[in-house]
N, CA and C atoms as a LAMMPS dump frame, in Angstrom:
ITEM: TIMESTEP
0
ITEM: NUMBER OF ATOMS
558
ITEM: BOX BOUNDS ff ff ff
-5.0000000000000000e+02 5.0000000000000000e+02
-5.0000000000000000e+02 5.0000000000000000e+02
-5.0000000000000000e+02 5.0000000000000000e+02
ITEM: ATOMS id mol type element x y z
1 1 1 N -295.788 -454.716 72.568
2 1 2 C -295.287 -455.377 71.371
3 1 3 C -294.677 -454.322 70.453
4 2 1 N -293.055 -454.278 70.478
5 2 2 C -292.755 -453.569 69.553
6 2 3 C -293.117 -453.663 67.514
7 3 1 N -293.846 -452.392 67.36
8 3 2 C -294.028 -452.682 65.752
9 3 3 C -293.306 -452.349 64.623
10 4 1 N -292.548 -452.383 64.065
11 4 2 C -291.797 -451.823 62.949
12 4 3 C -292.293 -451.211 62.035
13 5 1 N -291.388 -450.722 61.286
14 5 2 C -292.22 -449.681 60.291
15 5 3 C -292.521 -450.485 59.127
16 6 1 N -291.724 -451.533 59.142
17 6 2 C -292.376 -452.739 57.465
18 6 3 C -293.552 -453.358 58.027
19 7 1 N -293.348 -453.338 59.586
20 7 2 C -294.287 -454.562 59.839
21 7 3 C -296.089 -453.858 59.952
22 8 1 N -295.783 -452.702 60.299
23 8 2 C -296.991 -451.741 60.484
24 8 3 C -297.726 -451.367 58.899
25 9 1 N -296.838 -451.287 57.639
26 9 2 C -296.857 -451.079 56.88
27 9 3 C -297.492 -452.807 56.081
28 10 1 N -296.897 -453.264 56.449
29 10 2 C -297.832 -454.724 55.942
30 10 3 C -299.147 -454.98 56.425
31 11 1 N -299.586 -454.64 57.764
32 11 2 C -300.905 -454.712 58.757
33 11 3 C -301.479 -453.84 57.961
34 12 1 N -301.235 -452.486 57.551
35 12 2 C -302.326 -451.655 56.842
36 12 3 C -302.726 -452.27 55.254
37 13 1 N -301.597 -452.618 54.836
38 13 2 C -301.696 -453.76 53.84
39 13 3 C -302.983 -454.354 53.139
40 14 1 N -302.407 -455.623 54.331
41 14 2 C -303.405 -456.922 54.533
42 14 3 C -304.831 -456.755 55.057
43 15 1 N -304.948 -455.375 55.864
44 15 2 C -306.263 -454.887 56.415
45 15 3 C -307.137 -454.055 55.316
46 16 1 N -306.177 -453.523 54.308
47 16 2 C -306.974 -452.896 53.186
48 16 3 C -307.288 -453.805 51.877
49 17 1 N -306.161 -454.597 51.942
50 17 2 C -306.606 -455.681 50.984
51 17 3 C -308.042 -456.808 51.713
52 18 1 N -307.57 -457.243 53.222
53 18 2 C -309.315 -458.016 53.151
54 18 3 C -310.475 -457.206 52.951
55 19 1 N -310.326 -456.042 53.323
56 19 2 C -311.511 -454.772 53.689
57 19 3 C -311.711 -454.377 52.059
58 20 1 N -311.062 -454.686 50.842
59 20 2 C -311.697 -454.315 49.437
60 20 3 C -312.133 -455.312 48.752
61 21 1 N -312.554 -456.683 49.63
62 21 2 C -313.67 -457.808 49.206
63 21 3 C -314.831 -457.152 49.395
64 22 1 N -315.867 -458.248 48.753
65 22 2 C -317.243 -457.341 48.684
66 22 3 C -318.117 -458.452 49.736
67 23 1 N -318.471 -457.455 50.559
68 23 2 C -319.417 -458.378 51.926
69 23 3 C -320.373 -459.034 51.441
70 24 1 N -321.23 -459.239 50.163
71 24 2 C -322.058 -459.769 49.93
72 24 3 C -322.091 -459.603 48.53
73 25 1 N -323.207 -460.048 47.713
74 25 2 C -323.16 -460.364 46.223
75 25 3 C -323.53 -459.045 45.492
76 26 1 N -324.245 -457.83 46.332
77 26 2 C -324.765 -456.757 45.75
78 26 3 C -323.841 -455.853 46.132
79 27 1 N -322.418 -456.221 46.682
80 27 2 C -321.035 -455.698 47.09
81 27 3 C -320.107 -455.493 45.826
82 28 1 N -319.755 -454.081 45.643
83 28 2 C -318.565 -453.855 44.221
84 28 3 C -317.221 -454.639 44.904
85 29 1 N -316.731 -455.118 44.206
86 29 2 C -315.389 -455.541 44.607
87 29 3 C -314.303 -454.491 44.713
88 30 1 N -313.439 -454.603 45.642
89 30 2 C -312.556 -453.117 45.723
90 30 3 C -311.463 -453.201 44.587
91 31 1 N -311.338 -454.565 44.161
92 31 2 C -310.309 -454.988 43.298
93 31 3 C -310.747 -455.285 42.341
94 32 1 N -311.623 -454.531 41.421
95 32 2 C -312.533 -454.856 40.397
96 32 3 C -311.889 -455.362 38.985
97 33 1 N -310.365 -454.44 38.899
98 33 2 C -309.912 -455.026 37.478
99 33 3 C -308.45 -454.618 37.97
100 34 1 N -307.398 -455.075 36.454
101 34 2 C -306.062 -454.997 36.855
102 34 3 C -306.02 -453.724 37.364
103 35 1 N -306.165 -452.534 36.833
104 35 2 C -305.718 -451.379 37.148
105 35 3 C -306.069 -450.764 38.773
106 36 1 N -307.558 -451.07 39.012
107 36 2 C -307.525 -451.091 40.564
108 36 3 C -306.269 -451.61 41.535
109 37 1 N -306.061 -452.499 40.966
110 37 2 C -305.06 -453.934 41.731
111 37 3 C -303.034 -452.698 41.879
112 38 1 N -303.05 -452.589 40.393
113 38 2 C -301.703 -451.67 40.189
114 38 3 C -302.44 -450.091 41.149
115 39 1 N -303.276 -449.963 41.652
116 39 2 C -303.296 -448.889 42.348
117 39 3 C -303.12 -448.979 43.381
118 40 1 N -303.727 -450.123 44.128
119 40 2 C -303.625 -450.645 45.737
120 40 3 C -301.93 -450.46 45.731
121 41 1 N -301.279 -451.749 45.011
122 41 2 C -299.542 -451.771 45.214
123 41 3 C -298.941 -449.926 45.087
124 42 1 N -299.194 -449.549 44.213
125 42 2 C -298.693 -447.713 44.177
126 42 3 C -299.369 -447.255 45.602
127 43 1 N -299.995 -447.312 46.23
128 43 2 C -300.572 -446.799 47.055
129 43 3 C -300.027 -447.568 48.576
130 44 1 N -299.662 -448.581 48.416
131 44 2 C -299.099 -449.371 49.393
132 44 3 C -297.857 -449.481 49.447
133 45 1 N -297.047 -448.575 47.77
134 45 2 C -295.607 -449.001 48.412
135 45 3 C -295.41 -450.128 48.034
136 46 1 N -295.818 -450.916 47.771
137 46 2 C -295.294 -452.582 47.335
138 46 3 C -293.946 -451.874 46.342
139 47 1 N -292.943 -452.541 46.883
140 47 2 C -291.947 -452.75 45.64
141 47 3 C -291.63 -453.418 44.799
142 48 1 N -290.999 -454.086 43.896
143 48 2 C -290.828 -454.944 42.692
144 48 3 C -292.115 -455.569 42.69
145 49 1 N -292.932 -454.682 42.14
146 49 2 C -294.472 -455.14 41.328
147 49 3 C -294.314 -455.616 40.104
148 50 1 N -293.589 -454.79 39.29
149 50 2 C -293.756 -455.171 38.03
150 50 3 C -295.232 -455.24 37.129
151 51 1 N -295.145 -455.558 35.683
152 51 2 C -296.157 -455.473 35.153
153 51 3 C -297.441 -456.485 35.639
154 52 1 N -298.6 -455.952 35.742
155 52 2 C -299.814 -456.762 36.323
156 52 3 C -301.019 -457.611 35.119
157 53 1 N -301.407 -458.27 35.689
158 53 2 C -302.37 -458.948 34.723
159 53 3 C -303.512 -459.646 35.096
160 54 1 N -304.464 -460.366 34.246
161 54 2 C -305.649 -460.444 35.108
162 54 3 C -305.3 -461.743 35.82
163 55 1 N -304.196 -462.834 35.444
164 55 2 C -303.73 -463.653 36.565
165 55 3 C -303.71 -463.275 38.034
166 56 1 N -302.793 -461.877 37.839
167 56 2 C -302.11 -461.302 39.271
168 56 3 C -303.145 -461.054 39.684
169 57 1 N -304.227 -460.496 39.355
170 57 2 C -305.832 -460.463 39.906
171 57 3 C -306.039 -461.321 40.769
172 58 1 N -306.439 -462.295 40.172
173 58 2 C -306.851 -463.114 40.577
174 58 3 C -306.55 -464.05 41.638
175 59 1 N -304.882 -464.215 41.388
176 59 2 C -304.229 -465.115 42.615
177 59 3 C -304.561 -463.935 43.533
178 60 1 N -304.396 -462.632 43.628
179 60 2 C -304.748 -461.616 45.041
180 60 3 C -305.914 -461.99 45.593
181 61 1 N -306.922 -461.765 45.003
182 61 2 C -308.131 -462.193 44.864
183 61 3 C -308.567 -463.64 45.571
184 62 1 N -307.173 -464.8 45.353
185 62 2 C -307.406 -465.947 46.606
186 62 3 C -306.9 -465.483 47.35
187 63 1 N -305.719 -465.202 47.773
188 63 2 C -304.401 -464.86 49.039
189 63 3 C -305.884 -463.898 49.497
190 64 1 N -306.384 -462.589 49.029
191 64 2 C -307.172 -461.906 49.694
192 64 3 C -308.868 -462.81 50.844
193 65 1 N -308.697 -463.676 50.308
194 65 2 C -309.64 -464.734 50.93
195 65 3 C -309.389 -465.519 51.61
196 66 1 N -307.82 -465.576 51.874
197 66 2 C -307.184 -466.489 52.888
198 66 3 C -306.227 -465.868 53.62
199 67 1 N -306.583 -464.279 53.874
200 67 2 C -306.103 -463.191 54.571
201 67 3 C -307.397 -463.598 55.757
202 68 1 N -308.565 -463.39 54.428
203 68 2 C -310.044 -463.115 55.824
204 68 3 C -310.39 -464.316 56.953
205 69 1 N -309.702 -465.136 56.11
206 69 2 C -310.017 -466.355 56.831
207 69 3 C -309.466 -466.459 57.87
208 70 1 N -307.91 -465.939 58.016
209 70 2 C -306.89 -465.482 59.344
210 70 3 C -307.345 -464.692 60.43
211 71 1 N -308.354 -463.548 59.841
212 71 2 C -308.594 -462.705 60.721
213 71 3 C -310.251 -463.357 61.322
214 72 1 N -310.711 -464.551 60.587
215 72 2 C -312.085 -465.117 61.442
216 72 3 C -311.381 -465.96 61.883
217 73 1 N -310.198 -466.479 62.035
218 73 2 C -309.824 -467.88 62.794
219 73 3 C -310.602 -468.012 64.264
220 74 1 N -310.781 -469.456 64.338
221 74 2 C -311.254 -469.048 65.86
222 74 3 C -310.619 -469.322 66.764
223 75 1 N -309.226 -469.411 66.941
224 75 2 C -308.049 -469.813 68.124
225 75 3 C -306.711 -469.678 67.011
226 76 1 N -305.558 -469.39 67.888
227 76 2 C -304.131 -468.777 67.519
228 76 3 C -303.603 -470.107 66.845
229 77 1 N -304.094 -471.759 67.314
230 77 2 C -303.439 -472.626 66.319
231 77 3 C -304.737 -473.012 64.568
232 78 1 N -305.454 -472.222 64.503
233 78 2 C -305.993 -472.35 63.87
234 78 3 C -305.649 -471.169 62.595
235 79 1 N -305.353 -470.168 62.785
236 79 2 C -304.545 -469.056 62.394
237 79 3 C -303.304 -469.965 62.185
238 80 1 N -302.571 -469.759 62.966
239 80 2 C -301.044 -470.357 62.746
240 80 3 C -300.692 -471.191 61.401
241 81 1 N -302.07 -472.117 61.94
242 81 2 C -301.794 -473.172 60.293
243 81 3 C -301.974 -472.476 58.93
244 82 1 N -302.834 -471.579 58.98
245 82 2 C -303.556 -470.866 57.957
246 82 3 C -301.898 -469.527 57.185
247 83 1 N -301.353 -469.418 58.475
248 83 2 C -300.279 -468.427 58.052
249 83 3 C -299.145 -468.962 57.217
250 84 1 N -299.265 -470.677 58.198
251 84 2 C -297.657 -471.24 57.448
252 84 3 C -298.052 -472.061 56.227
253 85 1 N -299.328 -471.735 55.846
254 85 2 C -299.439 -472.681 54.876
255 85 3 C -299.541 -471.093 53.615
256 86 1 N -299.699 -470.425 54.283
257 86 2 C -299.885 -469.212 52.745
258 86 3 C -298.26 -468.817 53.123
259 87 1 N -297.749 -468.351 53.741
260 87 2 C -295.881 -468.126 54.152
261 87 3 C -295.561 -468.861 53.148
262 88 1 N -295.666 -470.268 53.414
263 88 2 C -295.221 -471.445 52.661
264 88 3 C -295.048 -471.794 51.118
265 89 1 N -296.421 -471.465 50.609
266 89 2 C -296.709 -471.416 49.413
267 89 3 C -296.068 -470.258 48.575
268 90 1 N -296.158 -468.882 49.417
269 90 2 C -295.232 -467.403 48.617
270 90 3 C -293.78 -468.057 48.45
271 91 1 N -293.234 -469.367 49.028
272 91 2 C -291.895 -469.273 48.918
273 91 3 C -290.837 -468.143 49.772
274 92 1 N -291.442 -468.059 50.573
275 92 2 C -290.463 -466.73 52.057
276 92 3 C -289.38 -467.086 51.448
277 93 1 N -288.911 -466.033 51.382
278 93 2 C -287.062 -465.525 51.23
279 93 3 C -286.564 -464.487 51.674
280 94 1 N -286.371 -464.475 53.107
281 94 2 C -286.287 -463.328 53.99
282 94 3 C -284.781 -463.016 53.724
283 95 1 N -284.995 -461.176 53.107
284 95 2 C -283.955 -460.641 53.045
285 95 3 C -283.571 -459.085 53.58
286 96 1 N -282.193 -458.635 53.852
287 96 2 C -282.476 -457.633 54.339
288 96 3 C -282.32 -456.716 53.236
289 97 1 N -283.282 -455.304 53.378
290 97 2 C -282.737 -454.442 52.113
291 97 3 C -283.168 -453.196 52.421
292 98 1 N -282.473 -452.089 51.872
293 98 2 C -282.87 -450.547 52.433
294 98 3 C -283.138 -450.152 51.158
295 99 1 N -284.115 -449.997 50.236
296 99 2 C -284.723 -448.791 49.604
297 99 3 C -285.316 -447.829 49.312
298 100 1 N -285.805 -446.878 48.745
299 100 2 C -286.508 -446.23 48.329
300 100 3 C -286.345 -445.289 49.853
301 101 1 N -285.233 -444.588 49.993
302 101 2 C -284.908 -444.394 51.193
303 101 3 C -285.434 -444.494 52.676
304 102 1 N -285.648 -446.085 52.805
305 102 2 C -286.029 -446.701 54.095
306 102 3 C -284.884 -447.275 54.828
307 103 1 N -285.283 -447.06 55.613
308 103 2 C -283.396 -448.06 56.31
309 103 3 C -283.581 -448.938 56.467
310 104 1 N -282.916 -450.109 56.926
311 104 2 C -283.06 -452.007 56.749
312 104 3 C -283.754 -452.025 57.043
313 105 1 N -284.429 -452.92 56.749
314 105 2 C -286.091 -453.832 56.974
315 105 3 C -285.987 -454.995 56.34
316 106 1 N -286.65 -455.706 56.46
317 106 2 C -286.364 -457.022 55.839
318 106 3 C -287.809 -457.94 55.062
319 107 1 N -287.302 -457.942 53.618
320 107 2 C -288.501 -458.694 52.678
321 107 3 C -288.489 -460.057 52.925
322 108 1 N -289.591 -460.469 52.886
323 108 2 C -290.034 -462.023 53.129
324 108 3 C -290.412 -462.425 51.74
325 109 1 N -290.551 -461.549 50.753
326 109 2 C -290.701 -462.432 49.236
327 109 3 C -289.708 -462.442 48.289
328 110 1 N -289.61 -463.265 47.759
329 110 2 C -288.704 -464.09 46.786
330 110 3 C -288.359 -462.908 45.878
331 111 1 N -286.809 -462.524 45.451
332 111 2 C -286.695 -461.624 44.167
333 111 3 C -287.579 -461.886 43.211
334 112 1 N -288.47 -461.337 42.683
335 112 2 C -289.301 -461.479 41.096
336 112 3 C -290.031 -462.328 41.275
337 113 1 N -290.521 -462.543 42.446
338 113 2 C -292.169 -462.866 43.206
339 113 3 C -293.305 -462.584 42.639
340 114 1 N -294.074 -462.786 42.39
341 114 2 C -295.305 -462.282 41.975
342 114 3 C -296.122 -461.276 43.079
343 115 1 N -297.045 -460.604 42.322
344 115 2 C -297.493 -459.697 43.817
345 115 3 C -298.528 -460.373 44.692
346 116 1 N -299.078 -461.437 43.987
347 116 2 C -299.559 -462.474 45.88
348 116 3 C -298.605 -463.224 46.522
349 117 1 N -297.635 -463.381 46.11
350 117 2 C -296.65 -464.121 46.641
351 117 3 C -296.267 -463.456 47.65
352 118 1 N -295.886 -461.854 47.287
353 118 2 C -294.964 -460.631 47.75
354 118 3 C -296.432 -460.012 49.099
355 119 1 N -297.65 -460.51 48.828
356 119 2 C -298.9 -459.638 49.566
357 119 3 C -298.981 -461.548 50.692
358 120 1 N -298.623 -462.294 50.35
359 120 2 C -298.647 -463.336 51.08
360 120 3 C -297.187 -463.619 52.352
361 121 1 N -296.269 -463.622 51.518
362 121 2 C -295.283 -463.699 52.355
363 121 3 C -295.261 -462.01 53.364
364 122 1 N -294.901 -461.056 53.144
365 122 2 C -294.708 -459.897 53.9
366 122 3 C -295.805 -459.744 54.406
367 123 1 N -297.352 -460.077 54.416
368 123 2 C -298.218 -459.329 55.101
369 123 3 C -298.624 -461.275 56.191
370 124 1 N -297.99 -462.131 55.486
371 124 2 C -298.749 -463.235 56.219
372 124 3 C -297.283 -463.159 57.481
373 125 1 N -296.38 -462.956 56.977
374 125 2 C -294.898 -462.867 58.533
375 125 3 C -295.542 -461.768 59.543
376 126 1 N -296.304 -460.537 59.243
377 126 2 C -296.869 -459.453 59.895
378 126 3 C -297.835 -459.918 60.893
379 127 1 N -298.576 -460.401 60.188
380 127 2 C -299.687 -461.42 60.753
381 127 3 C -299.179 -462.689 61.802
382 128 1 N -297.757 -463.377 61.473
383 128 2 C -297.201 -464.437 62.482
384 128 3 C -296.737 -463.336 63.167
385 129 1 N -295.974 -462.27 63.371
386 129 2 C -295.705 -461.949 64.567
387 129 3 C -296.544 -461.726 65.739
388 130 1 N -297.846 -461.084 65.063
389 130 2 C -298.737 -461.306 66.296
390 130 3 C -299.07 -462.704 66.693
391 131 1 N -299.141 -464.012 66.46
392 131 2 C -299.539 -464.807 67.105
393 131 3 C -298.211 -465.241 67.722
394 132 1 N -297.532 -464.845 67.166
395 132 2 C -295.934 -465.499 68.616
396 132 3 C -296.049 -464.598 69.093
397 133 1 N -296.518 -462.967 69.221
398 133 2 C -296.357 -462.391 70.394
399 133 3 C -297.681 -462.833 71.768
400 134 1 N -298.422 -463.865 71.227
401 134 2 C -299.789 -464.363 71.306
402 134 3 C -300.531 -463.183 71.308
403 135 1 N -300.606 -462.621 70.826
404 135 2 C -301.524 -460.931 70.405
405 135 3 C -302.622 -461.382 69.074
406 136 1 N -302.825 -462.869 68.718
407 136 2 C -303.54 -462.859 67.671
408 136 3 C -305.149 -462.203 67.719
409 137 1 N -305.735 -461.944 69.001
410 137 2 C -307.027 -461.658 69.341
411 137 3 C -307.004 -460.041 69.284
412 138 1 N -305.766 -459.6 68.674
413 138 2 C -306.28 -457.97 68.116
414 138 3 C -305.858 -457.489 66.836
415 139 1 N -306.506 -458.955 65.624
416 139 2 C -306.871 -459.185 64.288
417 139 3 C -308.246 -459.299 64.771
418 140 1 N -308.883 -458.686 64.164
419 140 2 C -310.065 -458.236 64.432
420 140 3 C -311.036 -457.926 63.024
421 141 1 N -312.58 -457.849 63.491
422 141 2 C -313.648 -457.573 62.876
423 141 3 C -314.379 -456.614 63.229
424 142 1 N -314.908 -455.631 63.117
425 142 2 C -315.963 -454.381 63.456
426 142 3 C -316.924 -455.31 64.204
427 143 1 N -317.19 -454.957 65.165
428 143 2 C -318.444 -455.344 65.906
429 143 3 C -319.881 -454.64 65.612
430 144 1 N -319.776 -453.567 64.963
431 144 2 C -320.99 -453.01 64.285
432 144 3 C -321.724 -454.115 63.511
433 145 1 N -323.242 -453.986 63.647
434 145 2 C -323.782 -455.383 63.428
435 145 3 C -324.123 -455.056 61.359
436 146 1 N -324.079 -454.061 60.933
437 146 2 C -323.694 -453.791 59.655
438 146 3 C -323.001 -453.708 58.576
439 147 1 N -321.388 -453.748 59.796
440 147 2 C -319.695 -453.723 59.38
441 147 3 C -318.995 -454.734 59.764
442 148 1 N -318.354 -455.501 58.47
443 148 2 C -317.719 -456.806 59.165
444 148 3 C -316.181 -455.982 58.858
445 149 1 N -315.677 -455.166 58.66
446 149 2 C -314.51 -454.723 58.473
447 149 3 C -313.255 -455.306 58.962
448 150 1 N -312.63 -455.668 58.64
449 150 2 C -311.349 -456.021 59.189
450 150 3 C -310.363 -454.866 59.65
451 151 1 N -309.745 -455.158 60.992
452 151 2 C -308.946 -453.842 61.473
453 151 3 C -307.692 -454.329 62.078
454 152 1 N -307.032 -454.23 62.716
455 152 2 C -306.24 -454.613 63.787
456 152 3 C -305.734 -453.588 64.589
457 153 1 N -306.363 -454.405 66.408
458 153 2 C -306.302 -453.086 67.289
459 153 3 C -304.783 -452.96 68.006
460 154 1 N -304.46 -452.347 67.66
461 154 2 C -303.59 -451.411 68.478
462 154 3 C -303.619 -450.534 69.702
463 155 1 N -304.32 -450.442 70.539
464 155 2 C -304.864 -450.084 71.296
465 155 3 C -304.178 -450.758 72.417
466 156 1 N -303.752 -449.83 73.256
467 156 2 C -303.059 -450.403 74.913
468 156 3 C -303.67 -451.148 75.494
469 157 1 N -305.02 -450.932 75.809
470 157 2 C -305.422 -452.277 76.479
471 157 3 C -306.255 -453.458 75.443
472 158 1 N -306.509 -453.331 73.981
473 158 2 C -307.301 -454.442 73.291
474 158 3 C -308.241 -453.769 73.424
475 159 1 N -308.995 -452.915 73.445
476 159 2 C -309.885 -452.519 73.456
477 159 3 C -310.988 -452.289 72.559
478 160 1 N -310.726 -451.408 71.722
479 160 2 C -311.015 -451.208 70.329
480 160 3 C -311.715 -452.256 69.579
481 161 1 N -313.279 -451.811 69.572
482 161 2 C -314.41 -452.835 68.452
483 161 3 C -314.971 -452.615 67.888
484 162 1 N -314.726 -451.39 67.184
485 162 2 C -314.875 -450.341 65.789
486 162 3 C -313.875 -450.712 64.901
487 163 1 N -314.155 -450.66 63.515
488 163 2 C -313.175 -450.025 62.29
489 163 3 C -312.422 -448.687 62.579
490 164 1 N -313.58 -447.659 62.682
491 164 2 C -313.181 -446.439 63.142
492 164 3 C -314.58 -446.085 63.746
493 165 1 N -314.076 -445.304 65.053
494 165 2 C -314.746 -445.201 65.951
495 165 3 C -315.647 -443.834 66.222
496 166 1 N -315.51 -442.841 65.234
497 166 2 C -315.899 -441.882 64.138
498 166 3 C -317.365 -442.421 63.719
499 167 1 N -317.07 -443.348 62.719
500 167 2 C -318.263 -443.707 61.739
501 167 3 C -319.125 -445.071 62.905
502 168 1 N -318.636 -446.289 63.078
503 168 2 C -319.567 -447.39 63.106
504 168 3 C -320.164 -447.062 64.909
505 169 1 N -318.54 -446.522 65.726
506 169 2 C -318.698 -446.351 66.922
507 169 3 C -319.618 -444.879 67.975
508 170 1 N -319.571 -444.433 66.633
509 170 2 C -320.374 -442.982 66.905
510 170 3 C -321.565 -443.338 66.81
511 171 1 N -321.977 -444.314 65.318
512 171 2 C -323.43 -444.586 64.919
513 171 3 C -323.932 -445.561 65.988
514 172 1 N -323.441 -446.707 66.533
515 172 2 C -324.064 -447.097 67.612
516 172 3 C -324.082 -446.453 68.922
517 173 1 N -323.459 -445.64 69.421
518 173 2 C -323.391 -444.777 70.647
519 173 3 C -324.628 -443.961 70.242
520 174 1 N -325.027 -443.089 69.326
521 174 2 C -326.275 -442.178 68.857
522 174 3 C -327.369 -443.404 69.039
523 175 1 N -327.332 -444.519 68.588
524 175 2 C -328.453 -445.676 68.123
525 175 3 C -328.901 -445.775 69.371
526 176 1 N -328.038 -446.237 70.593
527 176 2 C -327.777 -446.506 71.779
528 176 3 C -328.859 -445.424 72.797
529 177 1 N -327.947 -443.949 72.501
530 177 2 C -328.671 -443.103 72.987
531 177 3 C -330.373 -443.124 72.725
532 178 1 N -330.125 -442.931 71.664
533 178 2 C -331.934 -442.672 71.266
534 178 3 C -333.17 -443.891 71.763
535 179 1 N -332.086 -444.991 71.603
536 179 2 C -333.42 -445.96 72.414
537 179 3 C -333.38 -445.72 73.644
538 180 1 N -332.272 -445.505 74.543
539 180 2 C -332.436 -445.144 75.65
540 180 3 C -333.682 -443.948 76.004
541 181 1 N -333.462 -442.602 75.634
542 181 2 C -333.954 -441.454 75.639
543 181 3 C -335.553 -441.714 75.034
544 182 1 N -335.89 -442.979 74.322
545 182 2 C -337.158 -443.242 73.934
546 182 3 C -338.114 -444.169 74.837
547 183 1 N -337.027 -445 75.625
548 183 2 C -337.55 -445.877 76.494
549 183 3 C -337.923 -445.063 77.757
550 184 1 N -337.002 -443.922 78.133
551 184 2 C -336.834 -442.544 79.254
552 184 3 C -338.327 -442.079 79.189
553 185 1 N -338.634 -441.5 78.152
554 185 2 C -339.718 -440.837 77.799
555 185 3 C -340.846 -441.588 77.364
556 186 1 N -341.103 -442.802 77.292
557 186 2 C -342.263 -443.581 77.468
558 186 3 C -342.676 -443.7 76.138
C-alpha cells in the first residue's frame, strides 16, 4: 500500500490525538486546556489553525472519541460508516495545494474550517484509505494487557502488537521470560 507523505502525516495525527485521551478517570487528559490543543496543531503541522478556544477544545475532544471508536470498530463496514459520517460532517473539500514548502498534496478540509473539522476530514480520508485498500485490521490497539494505545501497523507482514516494541513488547517478553525461568526452576 503506497503511503504519502500527507497521508502518513495524518496517521501520526489521528494516532496521537486518540492516544492523548485519558484511559480511565484517574487518567490526565493529553488535551487538558486550549493551549495544550494549539501545541498538538504546532507540533503536527496542521495548517490554517487559526486562533483556538475552549469550543475548538472541545469539538476535538468529540472528533477525538470518534477517532477511537474507528480504531475499536469491529469489521471494515462498521468503520466505514463511522468514517463517512465524521468525513461528512467536516464538510470534505478536497483540494490540491503545495505549502510551507511541501509539494502537492491534497487538503480534505474546507478553507477556514475549524480545527476538528480540518483533524476530521484529513485524518478521517487517511483512515478511508486504509479500508479501500481493505488494510483496516492494521488500525490497531496495543495488545499489552495494561496499554490500550492506539497505533497503526505498518509492518510488511501485519504483524506488529505493541505501541512500541521497546517499552510494552520488551516488558512482556521479560514478564514472559521470568515465569518461564520460575516455572524451570520449581
Amino acid at each position: 500500500m503506497l503511503i504519502t507523505h500527507d497521508t502518513r502525516c495524518a496517521l501520526d495525527t489521528v494516532v496521537d490525538l486518540v492516544n492523548s485521551a485519558p484511559e480511565d478517570d484517574t487518567a490526565v487528559d493529553g488535551l487538558p486546556d486550549v493551549q495544550a490543543l494549539a501545541d498538538f496543531a504546532r507540533n503536527h503541522r496542521m495548517s490554517d489553525v487559526g486562533v483556538l478556544s475552549e469550543f475548538d477544545l472541545s469539538a476535538v475532544r468529540r472528533v477525538r472519541g470518534r477517532f477511537a471508536a474507528i480504531f475499536a470498530a469491529p469489521d471494515s463496514r462498521s468503520a466505514a460508516v463511522m468514517i463517512n459520517e465524521l468525513v461528512a460532517a467536516a464538510g470534505t473539500t478536497p483540494r490540491l495545494t503545495d505549502h510551507d514548502g511541501y509539494d502537492w498534496h491534497v487538503h480534505y478540509f474546507a478553507p477556514g474550517a475549524s480545527v476538528a473539522d480540518h483533524l476530521a476530514a484529513d485524518c478521517g480520508m487517511a483512515l478511508a484509505f486504509f479500508v479501500v485498500a481493505g488494510e483496516r485490521e492494521r488500525l490497531r490497539r496495543c495488545e499489552a494487557p495494561d496499554c490500550r494505545r492506539a497505533f497503526v501497523d505498518l509492518s510488511r507482514n501485519r504483524s506488529r502488537r505493541y505501541c512500541d516494541s521497546r517499552t510494552c513488547g520488551n516488558r512482556l517478553h521479560v514478564a514472559a521470560y521470568r515465569a518461564r525461568r520460575k516455572e524451570a526452576t520449581g
